[in-house]
PyMOL Python script that loads the backbone (N, CA, C, O; Angstrom):
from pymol import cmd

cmd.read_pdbstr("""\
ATOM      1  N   UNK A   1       0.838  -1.167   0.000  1.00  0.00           N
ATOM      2  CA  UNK A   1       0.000   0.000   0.000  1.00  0.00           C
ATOM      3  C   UNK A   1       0.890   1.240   0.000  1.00  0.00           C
ATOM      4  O   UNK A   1       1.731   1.495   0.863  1.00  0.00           O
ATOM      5  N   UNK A   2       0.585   2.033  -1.147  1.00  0.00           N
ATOM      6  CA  UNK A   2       1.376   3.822  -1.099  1.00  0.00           C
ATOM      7  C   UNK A   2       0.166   4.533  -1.255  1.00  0.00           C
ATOM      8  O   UNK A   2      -0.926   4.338  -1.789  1.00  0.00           O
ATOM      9  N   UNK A   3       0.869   5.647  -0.447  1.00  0.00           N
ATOM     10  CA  UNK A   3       0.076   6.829  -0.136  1.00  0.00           C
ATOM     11  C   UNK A   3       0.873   7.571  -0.156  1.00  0.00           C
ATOM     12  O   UNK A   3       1.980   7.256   0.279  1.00  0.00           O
ATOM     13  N   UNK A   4       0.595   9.067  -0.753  1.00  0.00           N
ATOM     14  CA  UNK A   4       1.184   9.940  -1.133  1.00  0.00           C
ATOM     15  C   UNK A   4       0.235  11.006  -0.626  1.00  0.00           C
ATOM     16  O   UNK A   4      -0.991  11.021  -0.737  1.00  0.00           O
ATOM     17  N   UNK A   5       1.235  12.127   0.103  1.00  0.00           N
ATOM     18  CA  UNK A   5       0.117  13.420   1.111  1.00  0.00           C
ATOM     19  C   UNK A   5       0.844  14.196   0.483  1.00  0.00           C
ATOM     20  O   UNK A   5       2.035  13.968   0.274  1.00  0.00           O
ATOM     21  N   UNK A   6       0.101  15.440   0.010  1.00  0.00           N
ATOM     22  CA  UNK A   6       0.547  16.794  -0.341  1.00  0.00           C
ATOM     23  C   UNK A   6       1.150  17.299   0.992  1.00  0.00           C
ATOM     24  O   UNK A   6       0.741  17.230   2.151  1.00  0.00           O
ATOM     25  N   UNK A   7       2.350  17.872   0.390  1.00  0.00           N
ATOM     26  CA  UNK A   7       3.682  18.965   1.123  1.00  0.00           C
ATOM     27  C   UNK A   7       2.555  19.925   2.448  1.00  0.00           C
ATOM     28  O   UNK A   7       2.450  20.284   3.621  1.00  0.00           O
ATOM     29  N   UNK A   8       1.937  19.916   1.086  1.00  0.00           N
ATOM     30  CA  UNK A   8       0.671  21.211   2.094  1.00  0.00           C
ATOM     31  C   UNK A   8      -0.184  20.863   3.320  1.00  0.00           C
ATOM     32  O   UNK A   8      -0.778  21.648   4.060  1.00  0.00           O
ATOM     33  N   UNK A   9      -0.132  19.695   3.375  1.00  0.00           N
ATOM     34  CA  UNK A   9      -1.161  19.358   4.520  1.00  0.00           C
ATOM     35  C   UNK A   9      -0.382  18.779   5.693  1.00  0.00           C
ATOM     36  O   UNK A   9      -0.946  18.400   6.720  1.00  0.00           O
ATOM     37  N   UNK A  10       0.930  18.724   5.505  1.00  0.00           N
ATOM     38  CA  UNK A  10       1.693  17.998   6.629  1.00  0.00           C
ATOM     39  C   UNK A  10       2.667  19.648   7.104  1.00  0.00           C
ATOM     40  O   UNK A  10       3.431  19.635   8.069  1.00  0.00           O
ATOM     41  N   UNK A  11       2.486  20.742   6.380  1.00  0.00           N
ATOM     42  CA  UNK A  11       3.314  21.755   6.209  1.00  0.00           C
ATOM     43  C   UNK A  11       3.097  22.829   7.801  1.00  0.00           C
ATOM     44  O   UNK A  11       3.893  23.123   8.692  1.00  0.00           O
ATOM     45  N   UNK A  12       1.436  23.222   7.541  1.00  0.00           N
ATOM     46  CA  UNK A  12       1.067  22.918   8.867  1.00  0.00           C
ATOM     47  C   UNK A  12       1.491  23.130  10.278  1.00  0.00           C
ATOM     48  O   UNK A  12       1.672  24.058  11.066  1.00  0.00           O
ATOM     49  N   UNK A  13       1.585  21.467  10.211  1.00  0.00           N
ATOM     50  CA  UNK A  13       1.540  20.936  11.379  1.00  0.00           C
ATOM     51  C   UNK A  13       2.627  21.405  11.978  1.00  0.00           C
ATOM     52  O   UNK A  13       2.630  21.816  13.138  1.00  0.00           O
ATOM     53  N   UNK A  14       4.166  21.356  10.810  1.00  0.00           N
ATOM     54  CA  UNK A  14       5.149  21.036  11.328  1.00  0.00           C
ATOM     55  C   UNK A  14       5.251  22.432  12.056  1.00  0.00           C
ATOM     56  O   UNK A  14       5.574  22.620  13.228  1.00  0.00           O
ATOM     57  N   UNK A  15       4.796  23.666  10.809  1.00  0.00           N
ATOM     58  CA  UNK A  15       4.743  24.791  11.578  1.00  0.00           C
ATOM     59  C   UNK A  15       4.836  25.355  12.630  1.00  0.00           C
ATOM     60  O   UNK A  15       5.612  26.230  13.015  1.00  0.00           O
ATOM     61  N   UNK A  16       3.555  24.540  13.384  1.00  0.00           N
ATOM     62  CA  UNK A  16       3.013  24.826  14.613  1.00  0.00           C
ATOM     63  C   UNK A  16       3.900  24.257  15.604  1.00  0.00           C
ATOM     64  O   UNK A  16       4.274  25.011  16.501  1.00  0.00           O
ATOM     65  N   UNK A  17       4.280  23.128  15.600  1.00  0.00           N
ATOM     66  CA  UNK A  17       5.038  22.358  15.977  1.00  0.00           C
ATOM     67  C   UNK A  17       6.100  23.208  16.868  1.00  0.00           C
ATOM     68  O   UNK A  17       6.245  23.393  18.077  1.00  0.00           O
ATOM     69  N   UNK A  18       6.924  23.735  15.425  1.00  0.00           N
ATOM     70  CA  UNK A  18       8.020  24.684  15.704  1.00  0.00           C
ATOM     71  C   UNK A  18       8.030  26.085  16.583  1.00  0.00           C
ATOM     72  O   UNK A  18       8.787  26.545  17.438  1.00  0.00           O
ATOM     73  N   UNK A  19       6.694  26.577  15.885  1.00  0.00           N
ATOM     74  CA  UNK A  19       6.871  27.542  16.772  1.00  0.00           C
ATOM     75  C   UNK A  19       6.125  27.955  18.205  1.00  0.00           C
ATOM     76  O   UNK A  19       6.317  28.942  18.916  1.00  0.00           O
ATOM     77  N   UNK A  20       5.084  26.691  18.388  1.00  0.00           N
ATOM     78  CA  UNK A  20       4.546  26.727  19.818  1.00  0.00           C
ATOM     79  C   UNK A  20       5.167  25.294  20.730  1.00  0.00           C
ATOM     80  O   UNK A  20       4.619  25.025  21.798  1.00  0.00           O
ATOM     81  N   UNK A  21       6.061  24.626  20.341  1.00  0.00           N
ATOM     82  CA  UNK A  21       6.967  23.643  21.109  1.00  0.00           C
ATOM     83  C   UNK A  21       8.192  23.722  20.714  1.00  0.00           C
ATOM     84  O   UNK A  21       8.945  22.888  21.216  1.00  0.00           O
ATOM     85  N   UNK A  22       8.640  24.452  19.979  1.00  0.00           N
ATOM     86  CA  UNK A  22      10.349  24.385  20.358  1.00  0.00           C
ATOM     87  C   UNK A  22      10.931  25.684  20.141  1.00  0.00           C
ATOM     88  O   UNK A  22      12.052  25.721  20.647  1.00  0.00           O
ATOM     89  N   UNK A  23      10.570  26.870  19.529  1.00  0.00           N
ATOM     90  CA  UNK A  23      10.974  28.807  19.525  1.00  0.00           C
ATOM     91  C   UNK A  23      10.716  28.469  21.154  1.00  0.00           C
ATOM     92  O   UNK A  23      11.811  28.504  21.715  1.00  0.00           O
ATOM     93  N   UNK A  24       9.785  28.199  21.971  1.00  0.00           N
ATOM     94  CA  UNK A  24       9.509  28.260  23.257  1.00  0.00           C
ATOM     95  C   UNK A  24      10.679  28.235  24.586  1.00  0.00           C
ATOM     96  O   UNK A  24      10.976  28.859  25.604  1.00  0.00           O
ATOM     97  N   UNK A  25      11.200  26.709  23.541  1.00  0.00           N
ATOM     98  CA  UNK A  25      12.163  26.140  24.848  1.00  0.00           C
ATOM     99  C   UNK A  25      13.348  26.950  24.810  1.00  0.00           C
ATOM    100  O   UNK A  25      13.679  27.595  23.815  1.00  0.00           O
ATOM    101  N   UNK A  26      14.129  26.914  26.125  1.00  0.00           N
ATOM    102  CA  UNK A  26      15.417  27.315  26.196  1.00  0.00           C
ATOM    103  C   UNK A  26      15.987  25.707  25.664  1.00  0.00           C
ATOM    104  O   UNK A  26      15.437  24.609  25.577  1.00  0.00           O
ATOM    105  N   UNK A  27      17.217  26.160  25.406  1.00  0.00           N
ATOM    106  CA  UNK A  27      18.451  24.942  24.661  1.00  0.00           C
ATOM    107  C   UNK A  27      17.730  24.274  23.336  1.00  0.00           C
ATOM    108  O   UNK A  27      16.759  24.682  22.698  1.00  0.00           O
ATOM    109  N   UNK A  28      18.623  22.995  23.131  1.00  0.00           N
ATOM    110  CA  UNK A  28      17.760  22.210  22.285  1.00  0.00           C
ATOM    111  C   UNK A  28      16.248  21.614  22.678  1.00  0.00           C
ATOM    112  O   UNK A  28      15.584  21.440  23.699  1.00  0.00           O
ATOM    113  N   UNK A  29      16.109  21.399  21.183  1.00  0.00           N
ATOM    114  CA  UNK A  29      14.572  20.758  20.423  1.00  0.00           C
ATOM    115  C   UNK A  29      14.658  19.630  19.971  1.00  0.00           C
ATOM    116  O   UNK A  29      15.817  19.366  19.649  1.00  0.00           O
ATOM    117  N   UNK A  30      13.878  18.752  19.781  1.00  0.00           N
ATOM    118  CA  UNK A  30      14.086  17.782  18.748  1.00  0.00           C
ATOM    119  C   UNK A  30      12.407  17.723  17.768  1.00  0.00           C
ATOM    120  O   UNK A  30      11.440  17.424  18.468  1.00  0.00           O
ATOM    121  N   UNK A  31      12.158  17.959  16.460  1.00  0.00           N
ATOM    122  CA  UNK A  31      11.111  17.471  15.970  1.00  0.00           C
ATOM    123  C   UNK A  31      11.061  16.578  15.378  1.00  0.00           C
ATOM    124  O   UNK A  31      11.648  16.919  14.351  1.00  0.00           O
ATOM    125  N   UNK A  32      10.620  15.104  15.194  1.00  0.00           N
ATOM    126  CA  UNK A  32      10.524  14.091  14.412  1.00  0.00           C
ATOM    127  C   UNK A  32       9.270  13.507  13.868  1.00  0.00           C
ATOM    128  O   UNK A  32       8.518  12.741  14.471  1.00  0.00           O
ATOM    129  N   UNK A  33       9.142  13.932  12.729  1.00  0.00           N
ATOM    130  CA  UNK A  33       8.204  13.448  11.693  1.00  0.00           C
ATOM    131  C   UNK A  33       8.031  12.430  11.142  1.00  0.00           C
ATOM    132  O   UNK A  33       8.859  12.237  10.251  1.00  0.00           O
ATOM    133  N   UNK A  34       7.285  11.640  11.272  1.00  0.00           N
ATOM    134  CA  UNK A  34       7.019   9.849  11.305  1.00  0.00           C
ATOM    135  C   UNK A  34       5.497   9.378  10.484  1.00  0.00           C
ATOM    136  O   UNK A  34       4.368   9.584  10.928  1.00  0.00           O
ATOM    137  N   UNK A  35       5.767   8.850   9.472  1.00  0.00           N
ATOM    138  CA  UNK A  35       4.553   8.471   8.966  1.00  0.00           C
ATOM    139  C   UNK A  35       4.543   6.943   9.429  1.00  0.00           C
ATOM    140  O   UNK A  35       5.509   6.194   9.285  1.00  0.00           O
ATOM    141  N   UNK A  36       3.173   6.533  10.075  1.00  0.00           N
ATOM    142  CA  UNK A  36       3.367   4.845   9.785  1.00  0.00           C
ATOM    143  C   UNK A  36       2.278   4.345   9.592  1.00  0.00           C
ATOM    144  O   UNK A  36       1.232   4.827  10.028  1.00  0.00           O
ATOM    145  N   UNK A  37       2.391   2.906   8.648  1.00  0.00           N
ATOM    146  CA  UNK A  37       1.719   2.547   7.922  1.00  0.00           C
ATOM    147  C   UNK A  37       0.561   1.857   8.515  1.00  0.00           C
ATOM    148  O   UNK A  37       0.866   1.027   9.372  1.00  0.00           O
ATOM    149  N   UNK A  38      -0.837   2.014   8.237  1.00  0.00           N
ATOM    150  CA  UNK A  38      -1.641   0.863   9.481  1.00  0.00           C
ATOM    151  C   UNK A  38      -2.528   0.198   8.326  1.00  0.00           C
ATOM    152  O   UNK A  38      -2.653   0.686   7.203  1.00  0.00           O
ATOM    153  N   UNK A  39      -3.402  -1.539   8.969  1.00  0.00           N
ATOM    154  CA  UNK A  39      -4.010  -2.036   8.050  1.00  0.00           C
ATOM    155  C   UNK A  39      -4.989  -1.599   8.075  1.00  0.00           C
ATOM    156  O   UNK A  39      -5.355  -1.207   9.183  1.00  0.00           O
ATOM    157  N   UNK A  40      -6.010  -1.409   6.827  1.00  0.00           N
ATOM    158  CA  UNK A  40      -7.306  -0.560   6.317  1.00  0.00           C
ATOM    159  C   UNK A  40      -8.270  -1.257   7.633  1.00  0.00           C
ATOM    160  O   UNK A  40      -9.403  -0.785   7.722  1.00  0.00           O
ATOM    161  N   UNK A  41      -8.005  -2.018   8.347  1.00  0.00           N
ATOM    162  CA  UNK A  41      -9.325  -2.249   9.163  1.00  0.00           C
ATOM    163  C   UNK A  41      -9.324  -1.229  10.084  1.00  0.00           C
ATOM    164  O   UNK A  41     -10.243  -0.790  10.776  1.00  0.00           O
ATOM    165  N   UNK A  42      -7.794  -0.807   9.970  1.00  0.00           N
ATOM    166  CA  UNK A  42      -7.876   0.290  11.551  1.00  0.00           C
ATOM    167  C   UNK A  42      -9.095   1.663  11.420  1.00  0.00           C
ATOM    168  O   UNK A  42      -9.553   2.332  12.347  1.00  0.00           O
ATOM    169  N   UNK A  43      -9.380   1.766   9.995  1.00  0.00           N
ATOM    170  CA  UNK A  43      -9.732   2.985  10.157  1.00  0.00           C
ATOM    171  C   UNK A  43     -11.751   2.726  10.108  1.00  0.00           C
ATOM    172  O   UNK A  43     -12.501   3.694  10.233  1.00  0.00           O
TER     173      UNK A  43
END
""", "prot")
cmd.dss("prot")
cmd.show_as("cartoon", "prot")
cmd.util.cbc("prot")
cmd.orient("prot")
């Protein structure tokens, strides 16, 4: 199974990500972006 998500809809997230959990912190950040794959019953 492939799936393919537009740039735009994951773009976002990461956004937010960045600038309300890690511009925030003092020192380092880490963000990690993870797609994973599940079987069609899950949904």
């Amino acid at each position: 199974m492939s799936c393919m998500i537009p740039i735009f809809c994951i773009q976002p997230l990461v956004e937010n990500a960045i600038v309300h959990g890690l511009e925030p912190k003092n020192g380092k950040g880490k963000l990690i972006v993870q797609a994973i794959p599940t079987d069609e019953d899950d949904f």
